[in-house]
N, C-alpha and C positions, 0 to 999 in steps of 0.2 A: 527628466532625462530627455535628451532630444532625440527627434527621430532617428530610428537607426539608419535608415536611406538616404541619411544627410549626412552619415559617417560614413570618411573612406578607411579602406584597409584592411588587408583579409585577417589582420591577427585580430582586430576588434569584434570582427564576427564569430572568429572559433572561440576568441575570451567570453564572450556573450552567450556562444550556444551554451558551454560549460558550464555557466551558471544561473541556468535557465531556467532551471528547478528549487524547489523549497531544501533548504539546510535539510541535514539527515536527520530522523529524529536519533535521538538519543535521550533510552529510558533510565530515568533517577531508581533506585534504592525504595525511596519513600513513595513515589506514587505507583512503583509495583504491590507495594506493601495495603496501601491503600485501597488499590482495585481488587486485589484477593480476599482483603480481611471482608470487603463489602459481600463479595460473592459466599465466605463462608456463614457469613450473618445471615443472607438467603438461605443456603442451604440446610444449615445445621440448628436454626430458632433456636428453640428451648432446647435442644440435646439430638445427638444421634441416637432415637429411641433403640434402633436395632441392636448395635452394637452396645450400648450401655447395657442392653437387656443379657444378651448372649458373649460376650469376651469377658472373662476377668480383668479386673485394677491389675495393672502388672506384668499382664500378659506381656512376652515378648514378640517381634514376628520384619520378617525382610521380606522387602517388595520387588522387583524389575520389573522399567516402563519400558517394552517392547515395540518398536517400528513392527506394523503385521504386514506395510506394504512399503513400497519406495515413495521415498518423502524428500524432501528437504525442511529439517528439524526449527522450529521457533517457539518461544516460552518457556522454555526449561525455568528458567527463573522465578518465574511465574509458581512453576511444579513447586520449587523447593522451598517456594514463600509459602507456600499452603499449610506443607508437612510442620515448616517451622515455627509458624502462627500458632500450632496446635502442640507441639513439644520441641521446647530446645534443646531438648535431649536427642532429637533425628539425627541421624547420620545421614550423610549420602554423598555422592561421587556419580560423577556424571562419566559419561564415555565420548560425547560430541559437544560440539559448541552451535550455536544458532549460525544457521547460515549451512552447516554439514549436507552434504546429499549424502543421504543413506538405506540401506539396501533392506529388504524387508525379513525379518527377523533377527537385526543387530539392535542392541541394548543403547538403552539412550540413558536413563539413570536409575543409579541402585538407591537402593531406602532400606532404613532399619531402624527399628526404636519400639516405644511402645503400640500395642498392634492399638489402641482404639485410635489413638492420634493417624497412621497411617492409612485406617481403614475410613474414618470420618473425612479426612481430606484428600480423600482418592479422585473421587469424583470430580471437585472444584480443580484439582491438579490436570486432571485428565482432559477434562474442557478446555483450559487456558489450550495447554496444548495442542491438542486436535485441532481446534481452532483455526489457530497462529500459523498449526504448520501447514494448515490446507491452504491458507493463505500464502506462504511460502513458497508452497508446491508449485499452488498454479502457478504465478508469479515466473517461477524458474522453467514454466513449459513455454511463458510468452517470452520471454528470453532467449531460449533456446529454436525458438522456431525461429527467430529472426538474424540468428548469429549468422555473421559473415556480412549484411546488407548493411549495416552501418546504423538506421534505425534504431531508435531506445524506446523501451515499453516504460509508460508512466501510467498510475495511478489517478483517480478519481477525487472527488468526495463524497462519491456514495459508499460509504461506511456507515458501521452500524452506529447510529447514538453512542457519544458516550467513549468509544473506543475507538476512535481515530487513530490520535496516535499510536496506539496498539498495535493497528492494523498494518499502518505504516511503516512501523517498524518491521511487523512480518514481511510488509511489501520489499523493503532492502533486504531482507535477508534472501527471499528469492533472486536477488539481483537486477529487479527492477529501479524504477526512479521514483519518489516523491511529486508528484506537480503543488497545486498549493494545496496549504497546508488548512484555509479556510479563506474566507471572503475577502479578507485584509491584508493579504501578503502579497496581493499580484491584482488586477485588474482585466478583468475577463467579459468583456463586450459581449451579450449573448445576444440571440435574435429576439427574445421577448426584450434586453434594453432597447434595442432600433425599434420594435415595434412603437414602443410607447414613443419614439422621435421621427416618427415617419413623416411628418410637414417639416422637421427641419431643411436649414438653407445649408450646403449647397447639396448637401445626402446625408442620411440620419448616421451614417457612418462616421464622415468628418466630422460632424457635431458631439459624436460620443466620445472621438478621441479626443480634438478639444478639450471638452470638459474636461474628462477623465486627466490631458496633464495639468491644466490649471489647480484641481482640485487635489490630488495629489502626485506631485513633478515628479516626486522618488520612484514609485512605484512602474515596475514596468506596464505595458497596454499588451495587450492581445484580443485580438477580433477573431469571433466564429463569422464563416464565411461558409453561404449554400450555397454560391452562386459563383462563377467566375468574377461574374460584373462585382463580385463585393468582394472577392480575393485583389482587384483593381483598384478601387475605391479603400479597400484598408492600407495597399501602400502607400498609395495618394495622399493618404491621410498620417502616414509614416507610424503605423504599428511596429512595435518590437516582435511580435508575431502574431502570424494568423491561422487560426483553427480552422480545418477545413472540414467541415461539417457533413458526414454520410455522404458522400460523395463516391462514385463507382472507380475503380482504377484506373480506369481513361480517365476522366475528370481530376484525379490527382494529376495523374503525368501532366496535362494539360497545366493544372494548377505551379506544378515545381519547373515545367518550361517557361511560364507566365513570370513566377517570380524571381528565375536566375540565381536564386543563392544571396540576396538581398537579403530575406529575413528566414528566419527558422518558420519549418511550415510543422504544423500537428494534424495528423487526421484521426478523427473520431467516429462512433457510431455504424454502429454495427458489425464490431472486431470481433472473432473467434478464432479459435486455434486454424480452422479450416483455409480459412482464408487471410492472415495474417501477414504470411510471408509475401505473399503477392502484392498488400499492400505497402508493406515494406520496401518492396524494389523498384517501387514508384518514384524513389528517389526523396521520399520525405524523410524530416527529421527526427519527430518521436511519433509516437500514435500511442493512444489512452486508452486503457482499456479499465471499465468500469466493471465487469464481471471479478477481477483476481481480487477484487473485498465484497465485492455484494450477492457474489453466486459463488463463490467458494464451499466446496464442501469441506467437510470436517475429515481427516486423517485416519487413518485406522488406526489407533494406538491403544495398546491395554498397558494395567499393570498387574503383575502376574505375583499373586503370594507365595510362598512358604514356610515352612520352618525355621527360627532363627537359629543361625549353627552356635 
């Protein structure tokens, strides 16, 4: 693709911002199925000793998975691959859909069926969930803290092993964005690449962009940028965007007067709820926040048995 500094035209740039991020995920059927049956393999080895020991064959019994605090809901899916793994006999009905904010003691979903099957995949259900939705949560707090600035909150790849997409998923449903999706869908200049090019001619900057289009033309460039002098040198060098690396909110403003609206700008590093908004009004385009999948905590959610009527 050629430099975007070499395109005129303001629709090319709003087209550009637009799709600046990785496609949505969107989760199949089969590999929910796959990542729950693995989790129940964990959990349950040779048998749910407990339950095998103390429920009868037969037993009846209905469950409700309870919000205990305010959330925004994600994995449900997940819950009812559990139950269903374990008997196709489960019933259940849900009351929200992923992506729901919801208030803390409203019902997310019912269960009913045989109690050992309910009682043995409470747990793995419970997990997916909490999870998902803490991931959600936060997610819809860095949203919310930036609404009205124009700023969009993306995403990492600091996920846990394994569960990217997963996570991802929970990330959209909080109302967050996707950035990439892993190392091959976007081109991401970081300071350790320039390190290793620092005798290049005519700045390790221009050299990594360079390569980066001859080596793959398709893929968009983005440069992390500490320094003003390299927020200079990556348009020079005509990046699609540039990452503006830990930088104080004088140094942004600085950064988005520097680059005019030319290229989409990202600030990274060391974003919290506290300070967020502020960096938001700097005038930048997204900002990345690596904590809403790597420090996420887990949701309060139970599920709560009784009697089956």
């Amino acid at each position: 693709m050629p430099p975007l500094a070499r395109r005129k035209g303001i629709f090319f740039l709003l087209s550009l911002a637009k799709t600046a991020h990785s496609a949505q995920v969107k989760l199949s059927s089969a590999e929910i199925r796959r990542v729950v049956a693995a989790a129940l393999r964990e959990d349950v080895g040779s048998g749910d000793a407990t339950t095998l020991a103390t429920v009868p064959r037969g037993t009846k019994a209905e469950a409700q998975m309870n919000a205990r605090e305010n959330l925004v809901v994600c994995g449900l899916a997940f819950a009812e691959t559990a139950f269903m793994l374990l008997s196709r006999s489960v019933k259940m009905r849900r009351f929200h859909r992923d992506g729901n904010h919801v208030r803390a003691g409203q019902p997310l979903l019912h269960v009913e069926g045989p109690a050992r099957a309910l009682l043995t995949a409470e747990r793995v259900a419970l997990n997916f969930v909490q999870r998902l939705s803490g991931i959600a949560t936060a997610s819809a707090a860095y949203v919310n803290a930036v609404a009205g600035t124009g700023a969009r909150i993306l995403d990492t790849r600091k996920t846990t092993p394994g569960w990217r997409r997963f996570e991802k998923y929970a990330v959209q449903c909080g109302g967050a964005q996707n950035h990439r999706h892993g190392l091959y869908d976007r081109i991401l200049i970081k300071d350790n690449h320039l390190a290793a090019l620092k005798n290049t001619h005519p700045d390790p900057v221009a050299a990594a962009v360079a390569r980066a289009r001859r080596r793959f033309p398709r893929l968009l460039v983005e440069v992390e940028a500490d320094t003003l002098a390299q927020v200079d040198q990556a348009l020079s060098a005509g990046a699609d965007f540039i990452l503006l690396d830990n930088m104080t909110p004088a140094q942004l403003r600085k950064a988005v007067k520097l680059v005019r609206g030319r290229v989409p700008l990202e600030a990274s590093g060391g974003v919290h709820l506290k300070n967020v908004r502020a960096i938001a009004r700097t005038g930048v385009n997204c900002i990345s926040v690596g904590s809403i999948t790597h420090s996420a905590g887990a949701v309060d959610v139970a599920l709560d048995f009784f009697p089956a009527s």
